[in-house]
C-alpha positions as MATLAB code, in Angstrom:
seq = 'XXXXXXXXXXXXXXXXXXXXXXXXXXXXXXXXXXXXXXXXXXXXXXXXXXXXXXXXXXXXXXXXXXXXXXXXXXXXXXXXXXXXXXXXXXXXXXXXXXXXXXXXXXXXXXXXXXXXXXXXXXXXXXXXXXXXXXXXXXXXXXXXXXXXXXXXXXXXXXXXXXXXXXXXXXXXXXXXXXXXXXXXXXXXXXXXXXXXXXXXXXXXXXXXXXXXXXXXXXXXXXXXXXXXXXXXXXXXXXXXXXXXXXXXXXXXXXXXXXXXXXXXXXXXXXXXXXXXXXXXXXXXXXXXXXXXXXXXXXXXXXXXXXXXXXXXXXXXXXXXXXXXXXXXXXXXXXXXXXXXXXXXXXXXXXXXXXXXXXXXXXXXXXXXXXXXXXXXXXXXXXXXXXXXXXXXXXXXXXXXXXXXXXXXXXXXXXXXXXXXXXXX';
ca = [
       0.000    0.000    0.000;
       1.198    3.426   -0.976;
       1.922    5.697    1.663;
       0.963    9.163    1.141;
       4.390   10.400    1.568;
       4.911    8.723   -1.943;
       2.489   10.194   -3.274;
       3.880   13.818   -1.903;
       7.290   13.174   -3.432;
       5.718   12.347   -6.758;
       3.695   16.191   -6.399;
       6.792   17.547   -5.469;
       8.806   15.600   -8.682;
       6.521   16.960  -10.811;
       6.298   20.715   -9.884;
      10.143   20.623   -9.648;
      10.185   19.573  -13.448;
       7.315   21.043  -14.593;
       6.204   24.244  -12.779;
       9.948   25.392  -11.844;
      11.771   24.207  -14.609;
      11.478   26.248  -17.556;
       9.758   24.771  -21.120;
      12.602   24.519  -22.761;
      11.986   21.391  -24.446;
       8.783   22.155  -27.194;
       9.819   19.297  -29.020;
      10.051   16.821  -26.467;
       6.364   17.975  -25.424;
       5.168   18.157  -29.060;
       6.483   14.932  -30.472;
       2.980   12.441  -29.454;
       0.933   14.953  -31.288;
       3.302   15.231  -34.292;
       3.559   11.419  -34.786;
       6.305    9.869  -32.873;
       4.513    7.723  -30.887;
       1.275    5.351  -31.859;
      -1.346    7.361  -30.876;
      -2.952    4.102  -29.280;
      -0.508    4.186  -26.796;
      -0.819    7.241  -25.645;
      -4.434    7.013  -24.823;
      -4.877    4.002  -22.680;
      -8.288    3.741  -20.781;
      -8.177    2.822  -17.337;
      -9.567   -0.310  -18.190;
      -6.364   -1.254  -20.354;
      -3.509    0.256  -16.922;
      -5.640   -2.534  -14.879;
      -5.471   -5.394  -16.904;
      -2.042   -4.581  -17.925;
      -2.634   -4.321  -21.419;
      -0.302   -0.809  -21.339;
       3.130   -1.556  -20.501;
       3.659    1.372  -18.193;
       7.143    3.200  -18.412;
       7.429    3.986  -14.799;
       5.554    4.159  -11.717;
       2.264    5.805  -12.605;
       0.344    6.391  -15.321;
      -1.598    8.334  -17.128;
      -5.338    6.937  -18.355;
      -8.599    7.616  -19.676;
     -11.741    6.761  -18.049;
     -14.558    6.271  -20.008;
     -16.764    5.774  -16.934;
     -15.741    9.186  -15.729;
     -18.835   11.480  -14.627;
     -19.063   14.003  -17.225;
     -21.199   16.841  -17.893;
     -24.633   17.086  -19.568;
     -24.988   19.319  -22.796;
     -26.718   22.238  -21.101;
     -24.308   21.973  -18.134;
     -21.165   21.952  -20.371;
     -22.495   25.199  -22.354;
     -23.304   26.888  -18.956;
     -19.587   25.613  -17.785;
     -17.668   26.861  -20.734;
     -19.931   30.342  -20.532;
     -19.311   30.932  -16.362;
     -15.366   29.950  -17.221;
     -15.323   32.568  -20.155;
     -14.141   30.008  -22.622;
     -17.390   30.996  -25.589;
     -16.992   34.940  -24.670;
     -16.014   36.309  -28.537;
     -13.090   38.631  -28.412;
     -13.186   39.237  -31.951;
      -9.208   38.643  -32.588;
      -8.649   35.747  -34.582;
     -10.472   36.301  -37.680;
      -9.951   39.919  -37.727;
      -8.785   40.219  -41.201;
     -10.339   37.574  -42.410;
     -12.530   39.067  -44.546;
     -14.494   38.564  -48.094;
     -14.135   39.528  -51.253;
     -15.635   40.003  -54.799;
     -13.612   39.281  -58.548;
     -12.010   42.182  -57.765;
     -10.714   42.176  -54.451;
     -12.472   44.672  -52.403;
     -13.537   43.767  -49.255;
     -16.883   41.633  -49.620;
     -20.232   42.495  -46.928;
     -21.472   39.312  -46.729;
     -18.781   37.093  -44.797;
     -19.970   36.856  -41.135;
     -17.951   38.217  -38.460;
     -15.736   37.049  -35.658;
     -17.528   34.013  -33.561;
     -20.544   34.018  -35.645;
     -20.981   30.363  -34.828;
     -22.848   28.927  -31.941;
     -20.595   26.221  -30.200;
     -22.427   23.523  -29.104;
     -21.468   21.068  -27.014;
     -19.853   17.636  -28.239;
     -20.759   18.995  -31.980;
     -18.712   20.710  -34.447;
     -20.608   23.512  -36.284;
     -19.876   25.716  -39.078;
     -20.640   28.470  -41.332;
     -19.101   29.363  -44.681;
     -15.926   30.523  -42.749;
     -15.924   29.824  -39.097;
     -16.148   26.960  -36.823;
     -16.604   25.784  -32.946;
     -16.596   22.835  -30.984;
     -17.147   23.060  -27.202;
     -16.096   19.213  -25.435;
     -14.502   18.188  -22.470;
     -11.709   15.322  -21.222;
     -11.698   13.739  -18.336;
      -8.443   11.809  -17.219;
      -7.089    9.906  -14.122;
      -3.713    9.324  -12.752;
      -2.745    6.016  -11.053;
       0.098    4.510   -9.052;
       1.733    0.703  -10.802;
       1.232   -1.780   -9.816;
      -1.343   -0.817   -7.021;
      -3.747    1.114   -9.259;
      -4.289    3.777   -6.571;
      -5.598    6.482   -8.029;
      -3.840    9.345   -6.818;
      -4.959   12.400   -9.104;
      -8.139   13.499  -11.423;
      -8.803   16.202  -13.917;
     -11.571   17.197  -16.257;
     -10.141   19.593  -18.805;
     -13.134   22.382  -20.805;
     -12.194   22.497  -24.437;
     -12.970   25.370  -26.877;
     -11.944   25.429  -30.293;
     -12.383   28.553  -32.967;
     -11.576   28.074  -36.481;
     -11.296   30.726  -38.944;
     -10.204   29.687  -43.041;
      -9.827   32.806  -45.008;
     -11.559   33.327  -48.350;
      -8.579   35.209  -50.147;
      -5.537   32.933  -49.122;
      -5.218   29.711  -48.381;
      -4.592   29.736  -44.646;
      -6.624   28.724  -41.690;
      -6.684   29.763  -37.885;
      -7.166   27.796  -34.846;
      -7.716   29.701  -31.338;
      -8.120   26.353  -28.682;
      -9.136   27.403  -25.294;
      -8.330   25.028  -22.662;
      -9.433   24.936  -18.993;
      -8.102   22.529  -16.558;
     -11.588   22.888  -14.277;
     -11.559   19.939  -12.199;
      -8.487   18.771  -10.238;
      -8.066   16.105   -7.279;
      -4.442   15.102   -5.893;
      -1.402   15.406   -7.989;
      -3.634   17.113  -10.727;
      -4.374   20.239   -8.589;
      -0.680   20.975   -9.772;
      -1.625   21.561  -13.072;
      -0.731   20.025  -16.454;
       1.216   20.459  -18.933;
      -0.034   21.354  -22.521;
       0.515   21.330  -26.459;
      -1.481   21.851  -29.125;
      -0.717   21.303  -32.885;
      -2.872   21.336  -35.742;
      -3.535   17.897  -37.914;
      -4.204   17.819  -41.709;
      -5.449   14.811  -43.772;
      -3.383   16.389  -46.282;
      -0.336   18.772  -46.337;
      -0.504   21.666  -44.321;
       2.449   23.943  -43.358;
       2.087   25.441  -39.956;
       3.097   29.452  -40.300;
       2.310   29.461  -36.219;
       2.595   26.742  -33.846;
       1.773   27.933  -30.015;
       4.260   26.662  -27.365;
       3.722   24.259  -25.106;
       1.806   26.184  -21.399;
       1.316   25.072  -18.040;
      -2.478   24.413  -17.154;
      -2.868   25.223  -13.827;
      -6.201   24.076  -12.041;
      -8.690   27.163  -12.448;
     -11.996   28.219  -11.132;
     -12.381   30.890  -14.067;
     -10.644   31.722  -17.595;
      -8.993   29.573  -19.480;
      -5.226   28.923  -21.583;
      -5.378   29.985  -25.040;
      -2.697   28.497  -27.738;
      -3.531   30.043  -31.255;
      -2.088   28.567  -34.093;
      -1.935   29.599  -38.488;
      -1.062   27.042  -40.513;
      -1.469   27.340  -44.798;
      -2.091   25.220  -47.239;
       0.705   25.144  -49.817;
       0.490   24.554  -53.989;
      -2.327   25.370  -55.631;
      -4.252   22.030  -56.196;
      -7.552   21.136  -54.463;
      -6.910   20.123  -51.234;
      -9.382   18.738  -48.608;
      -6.906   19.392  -45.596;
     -10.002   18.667  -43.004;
      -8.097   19.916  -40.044;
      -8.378   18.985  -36.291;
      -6.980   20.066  -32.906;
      -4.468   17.897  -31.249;
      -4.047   18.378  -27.294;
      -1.338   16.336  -25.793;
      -1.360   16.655  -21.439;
       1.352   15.430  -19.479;
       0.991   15.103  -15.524;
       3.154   13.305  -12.983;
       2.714    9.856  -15.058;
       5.783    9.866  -17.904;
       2.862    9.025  -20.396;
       1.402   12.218  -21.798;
      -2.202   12.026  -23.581;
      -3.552   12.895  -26.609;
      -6.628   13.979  -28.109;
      -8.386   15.329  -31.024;
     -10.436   17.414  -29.717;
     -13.811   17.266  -31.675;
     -13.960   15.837  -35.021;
     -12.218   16.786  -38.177;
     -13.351   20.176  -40.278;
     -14.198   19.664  -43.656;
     -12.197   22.633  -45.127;
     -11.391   22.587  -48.917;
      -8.529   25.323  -49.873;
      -8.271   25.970  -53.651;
      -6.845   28.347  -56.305;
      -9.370   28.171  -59.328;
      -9.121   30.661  -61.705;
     -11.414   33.582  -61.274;
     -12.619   32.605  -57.886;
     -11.068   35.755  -55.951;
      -7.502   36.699  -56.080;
      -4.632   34.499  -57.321;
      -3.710   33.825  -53.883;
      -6.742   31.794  -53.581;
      -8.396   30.389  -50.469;
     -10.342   28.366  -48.144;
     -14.169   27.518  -47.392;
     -15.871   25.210  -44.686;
     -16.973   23.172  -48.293;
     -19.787   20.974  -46.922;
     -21.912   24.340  -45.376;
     -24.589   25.498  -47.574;
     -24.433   29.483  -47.979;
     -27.670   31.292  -48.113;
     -28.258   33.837  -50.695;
     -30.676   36.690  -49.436;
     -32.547   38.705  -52.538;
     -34.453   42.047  -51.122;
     -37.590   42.927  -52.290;
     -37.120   46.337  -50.529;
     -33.958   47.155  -52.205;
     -35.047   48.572  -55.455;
     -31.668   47.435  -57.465;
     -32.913   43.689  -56.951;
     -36.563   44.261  -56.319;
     -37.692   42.694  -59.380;
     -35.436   39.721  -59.523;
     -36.508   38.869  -55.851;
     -40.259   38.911  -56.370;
     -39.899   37.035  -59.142;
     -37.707   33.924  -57.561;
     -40.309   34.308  -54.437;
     -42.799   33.886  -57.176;
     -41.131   30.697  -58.379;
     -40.065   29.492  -55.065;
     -43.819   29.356  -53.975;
     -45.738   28.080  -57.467;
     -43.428   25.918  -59.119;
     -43.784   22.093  -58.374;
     -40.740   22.027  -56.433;
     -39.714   24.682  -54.625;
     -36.053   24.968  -55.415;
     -33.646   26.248  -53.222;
     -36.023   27.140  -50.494;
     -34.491   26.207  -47.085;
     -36.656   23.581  -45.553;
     -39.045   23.349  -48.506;
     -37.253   22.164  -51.298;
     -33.675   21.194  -52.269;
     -30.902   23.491  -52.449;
     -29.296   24.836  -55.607;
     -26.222   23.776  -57.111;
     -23.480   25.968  -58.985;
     -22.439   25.227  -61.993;
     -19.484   26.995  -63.538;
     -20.012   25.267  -67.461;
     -20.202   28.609  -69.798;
     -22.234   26.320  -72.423;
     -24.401   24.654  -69.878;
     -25.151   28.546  -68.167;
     -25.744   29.394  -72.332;
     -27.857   26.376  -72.587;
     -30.231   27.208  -69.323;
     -30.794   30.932  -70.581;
     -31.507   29.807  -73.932;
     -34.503   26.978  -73.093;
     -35.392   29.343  -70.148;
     -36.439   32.255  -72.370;
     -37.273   30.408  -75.406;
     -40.884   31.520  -74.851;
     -39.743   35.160  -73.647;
     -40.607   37.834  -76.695;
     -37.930   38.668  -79.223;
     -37.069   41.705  -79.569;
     -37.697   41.986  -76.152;
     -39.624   45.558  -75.025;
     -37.517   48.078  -74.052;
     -35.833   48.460  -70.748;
     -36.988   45.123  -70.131;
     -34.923   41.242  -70.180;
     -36.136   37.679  -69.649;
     -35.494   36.598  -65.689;
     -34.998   32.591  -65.203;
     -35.034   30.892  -62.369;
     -33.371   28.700  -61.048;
     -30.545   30.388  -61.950;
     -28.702   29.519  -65.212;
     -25.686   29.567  -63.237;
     -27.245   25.989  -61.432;
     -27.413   22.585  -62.609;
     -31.257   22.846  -62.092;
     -31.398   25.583  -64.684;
     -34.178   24.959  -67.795;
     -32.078   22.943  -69.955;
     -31.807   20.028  -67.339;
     -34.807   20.955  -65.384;
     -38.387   21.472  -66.894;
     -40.176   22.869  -63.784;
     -38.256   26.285  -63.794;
     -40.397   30.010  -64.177;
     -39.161   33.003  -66.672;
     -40.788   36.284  -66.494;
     -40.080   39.438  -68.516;
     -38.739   41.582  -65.690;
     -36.246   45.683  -65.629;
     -33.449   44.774  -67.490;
     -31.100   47.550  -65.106;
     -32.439   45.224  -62.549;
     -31.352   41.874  -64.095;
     -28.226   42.894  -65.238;
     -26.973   44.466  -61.405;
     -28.472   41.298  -59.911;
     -26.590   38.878  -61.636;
     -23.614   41.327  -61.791;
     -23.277   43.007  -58.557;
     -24.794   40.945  -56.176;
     -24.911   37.116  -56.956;
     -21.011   37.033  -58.778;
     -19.350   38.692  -55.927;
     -21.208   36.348  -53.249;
     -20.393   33.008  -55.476;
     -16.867   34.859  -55.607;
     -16.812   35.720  -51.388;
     -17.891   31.994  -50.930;
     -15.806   30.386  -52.819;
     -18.711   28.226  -54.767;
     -17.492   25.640  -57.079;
     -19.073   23.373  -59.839;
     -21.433   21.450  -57.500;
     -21.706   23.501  -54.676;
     -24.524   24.009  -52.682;
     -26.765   27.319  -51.541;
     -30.018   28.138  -50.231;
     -31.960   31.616  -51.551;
     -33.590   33.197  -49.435;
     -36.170   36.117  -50.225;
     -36.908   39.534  -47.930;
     -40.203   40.357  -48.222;
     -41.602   43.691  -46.623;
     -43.625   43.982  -43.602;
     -47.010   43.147  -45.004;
     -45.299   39.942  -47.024;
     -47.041   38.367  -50.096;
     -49.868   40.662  -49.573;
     -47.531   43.204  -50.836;
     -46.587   41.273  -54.131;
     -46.780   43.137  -57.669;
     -49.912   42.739  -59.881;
     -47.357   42.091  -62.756;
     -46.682   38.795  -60.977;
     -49.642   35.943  -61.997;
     -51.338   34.741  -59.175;
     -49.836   33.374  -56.572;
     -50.465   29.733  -54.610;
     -48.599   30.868  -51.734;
];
């Protein structure tokens, strides 16, 4: 039986080396996350130290237990928000910002910490993602398997991919909330970021002392890029290695992996090209109060409500997908407006919808609408609106977006009589 002298000395070991000693040795402290060990053994449950299935390098160890209280949803969020951990400071996407074909600073990419972060669930917009989870983890003495320290560890992670280069930010927030015996030291942690496929990190944060907290958090920020110009799918995640008395550290990826495509296509934005959370669906709002668009948007709220399907209508029909074929975009105009009058009366131009710039367009899709609508109206729709937000979102052949129509106050009521009637 363990004495609790030993268990003292192995406290004292461990703030001698870790809390007095400076961190001189980052790659000592990085090299589980970067590869150098299986990650399998550095992640042994409890379950595994006690049947002896990890071969322990010294006289305690490290372990995860999967039997560990843990926190509901709702109490995690409320956790994370009393720590501080979801408050937005606005700093790491900054100047990450969108832009149009010709480089000015696009208005529709969302700002800093637009996301929600739910708990145990990765969400994303076009440009931003959070994931809010926790780790619990136990420290026990070989052979005896007392357990002589616990911690439960809050963990936020930001990510930011900017539209105009092909680069990507990480902010992880780590608090070290819960702490029992040895663990009421404090940890020691590093964080790297993990591609599927190449990714250069311009940024790596160094490795920080945890210390047990009642409020705040540890924040390691991190910029990595995404070299060449191919097509990559670098679908990055947050790596947390932990090391405590035990000479096993831990590691984790914390949440699951991002699906974040980084490209250079021609004409999509500057040649520096740039990066897009792919698998979000953007939403593309029409106005039918701003009187450059007004036209265009009662018409596709027109379509959107009488057509058989109701395309590209969040939670009515299925979304719309971009096509970037110049014959196929010829063909859809051309069957779309087959019907339209030629010459067509002045100041006026045949309106299609879906788009022609869609795979649904009329020459692959026979439930589509056309109406003769102002052709200053057309033209600055497709021009000065829709081009720049396919540009700012980075939409490629077979993309998908929602469109979404503003109506006024009073709603259909308030439709045009130049519009047939209307189902909706």
């Amino acid at each position: 039986m363990t004495s609790r002298l030993s268990i003292r000395a192995l406290l004292v070991t461990f703030m001698t080396a870790v809390l007095i000693a400076p961190l001189t040795s980052s790659a000592d402290a990085q090299s589980p996350a970067a590869g150098t060990r299986p990650l399998a053994e550095t992640m042994p449950t409890c379950a595994d130290v006690e049947a002896g299935r990890f071969k322990a390098r010294g006289s305690s160890a490290m372990c995860i237990d999967p039997q560990a209280p843990r926190l509901a949803r709702s109490e995690l969020r409320s956790k994370a928000s009393s720590l501080g951990l979801t408050a937005a400071d606005g700093k790491a996407a900054a100047d990450f910002t969108g832009t149009d074909d010709d480089g000015a600073d696009g208005a529709d990419t969302p700002g800093p910490l637009a996301v929600d972060c739910p708990a145990n669930e990765l969400e994303t917009n076009r440009f931003e993602s959070c994931y809010l989870g926790e780790f619990a983890f136990v420290v026990r003495l070989i052979p005896s398997q007392q357990v002589i320290g616990r911690g439960s560890i809050l963990q936020v992670v930001y990510g930011y991919v900017d539209n105009r280069a092909r680069r990507m930010e990480h902010e992880v927030r780590l608090s070290l909330y819960q702490a029992t015996g040895v663990v009421r030291a404090g940890v020691l942690a590093t964080v790297l970021i993990s591609c599927t496929t190449s990714c250069t990190p311009t940024t790596t944060p160094p490795p920080q002392r945890l210390p047990f907290r009642t409020t705040g958090y540890d924040s390691f920020r991190a910029l990595t890029e995404s070299p060449g110009t191919t097509t990559d799918f670098t679908n990055p995640v947050a790596m947390m290695t932990i090391q405590s008395t035990a000479p096993n550290p831990l590691v984790d990826e914390i949440g699951p992996r991002a699906d974040v495509r980084c490209d250079s296509t021609p004409n999509v934005g500057p040649a520096t090209g740039g990066c897009v959370y792919y698998r979000y669906k953007p939403t593309y709002d029409l106005s039918t109060l701003d009187p450059n668009t007004e036209e265009v948007a009662w018409h596709v709220w027109w379509a959107q409500n009488n057509l058989v399907t109701a395309w590209g209508r969040e939670g009515y029909g299925p979304a719309l997908t971009r096509t970037r074929d110049r014959q196929l975009i010829r063909d859809n105009r051309t069957e779309a407006c087959r019907a339209a009058p030629s010459p067509r009366p002045p100041g006026q131009s045949c309106d299609e919808y879906p788009f022609a710039t869609t795979h649904e367009g009329a020459s692959k899709n026979p439930d589509f609408s056309w109406h003769m609508i102002d052709a200053r109206q057309n033209t600055a729709e497709g021009r000065d609106y829709r081009r720049p937000w396919y540009t700012t979102n980075r939409l490629l052949e077979n993309d998908q977006f929602w469109v979404r129509i503003i109506l006024p106050p009073a709603g259909a009521a308030a439709a045009p009589d130049w519009l047939p009637p209307s189902r909706a």
